[in-house]
N, C-alpha and C positions, 0 to 999 in steps of 0.2 A: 845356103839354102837348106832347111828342114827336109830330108827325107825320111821316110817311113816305108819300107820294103817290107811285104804282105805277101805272104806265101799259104797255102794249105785249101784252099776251095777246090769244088768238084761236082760233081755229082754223085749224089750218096740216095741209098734206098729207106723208104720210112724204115724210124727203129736203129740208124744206123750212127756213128758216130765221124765227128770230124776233128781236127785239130788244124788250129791257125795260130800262123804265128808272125809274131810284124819285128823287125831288127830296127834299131834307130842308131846315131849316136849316141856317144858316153854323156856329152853335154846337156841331151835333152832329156835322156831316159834317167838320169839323176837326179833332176827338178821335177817332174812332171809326174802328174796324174796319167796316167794309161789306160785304156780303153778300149771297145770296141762295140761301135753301131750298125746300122743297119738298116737297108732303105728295099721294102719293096715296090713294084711297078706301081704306082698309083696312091702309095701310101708316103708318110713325113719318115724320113729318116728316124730311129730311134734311138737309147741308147739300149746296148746286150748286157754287158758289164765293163764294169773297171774298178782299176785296182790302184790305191795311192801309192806315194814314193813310200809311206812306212809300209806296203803291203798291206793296207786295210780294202777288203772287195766290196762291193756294189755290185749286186745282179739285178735286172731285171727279175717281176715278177713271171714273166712270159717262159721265161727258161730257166728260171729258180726251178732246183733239183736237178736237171738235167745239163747244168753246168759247170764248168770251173776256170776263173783265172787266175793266173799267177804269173812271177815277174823271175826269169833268169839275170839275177845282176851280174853275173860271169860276161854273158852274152848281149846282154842290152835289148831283151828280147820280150817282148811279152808274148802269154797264148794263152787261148780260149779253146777251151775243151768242149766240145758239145755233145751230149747224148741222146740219144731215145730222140734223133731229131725227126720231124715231123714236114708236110708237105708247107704249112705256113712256114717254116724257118727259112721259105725260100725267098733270097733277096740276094744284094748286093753288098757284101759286110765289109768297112772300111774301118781303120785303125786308127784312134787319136790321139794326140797326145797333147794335154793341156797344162797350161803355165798357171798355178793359184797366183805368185808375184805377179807378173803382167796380163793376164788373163789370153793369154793369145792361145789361138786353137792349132792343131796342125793337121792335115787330114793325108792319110791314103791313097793310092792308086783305085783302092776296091779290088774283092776279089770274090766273083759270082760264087753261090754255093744255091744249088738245087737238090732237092729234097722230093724226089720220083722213083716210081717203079717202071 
């Protein structure tokens, strides 16, 4: 069974920054596109960014400049940087990790991250 352990959510103040980071296996974080989405109360899941197995990133326009991903291959870990976060960045951000060969998706726990004074 695909796990995907998701750590770094909170509550953070506008203007503030977070860090998230999802650990996988060696097996799956070697093949796979990595990622990380994002669903708030009433809206479609989206994507935030990801980053391929050669380390090529993919950000969202929504958080372009105010983010960064990248891949610890020591660790098997991916994480997303967030900055200058804002009251919409508030949702429930979940970590993927996708197969280009077989197409198959894997998804996270989720890890709330609100975005309040």
């Amino acid at each position: 069974q695909v796990q995907l352990v998701e750590s770094g959510g909170g509550l953070v103040q506008p203007g503030g920054s977070l860090r998230l980071s999802c650990a996988t296996s060696r097996s799956i974080f070697s093949i796979n596109t990595m990622g990380w989405y994002r669903q708030a109360p009433g809206k479609k899941r989206e994507l935030v960014a990801q980053i391929t197995m050669r380390g090529s990133p993919n950000v969202a326009d929504s958080v372009k400049g105010r983010s960064t991903i990248s891949r610890d291959n020591a660790k098997n870990t991916v994480i997303l940087q967030l900055n200058s976060l804002k009251p919409e960045d508030t949702a429930v951000y979940y970590c993927n990790a996708f197969d280009p060969f077989t197409g198959n998706n894997y998804w996270g726990q989720g890890t709330q991250v609100t975005v309040s004074s």
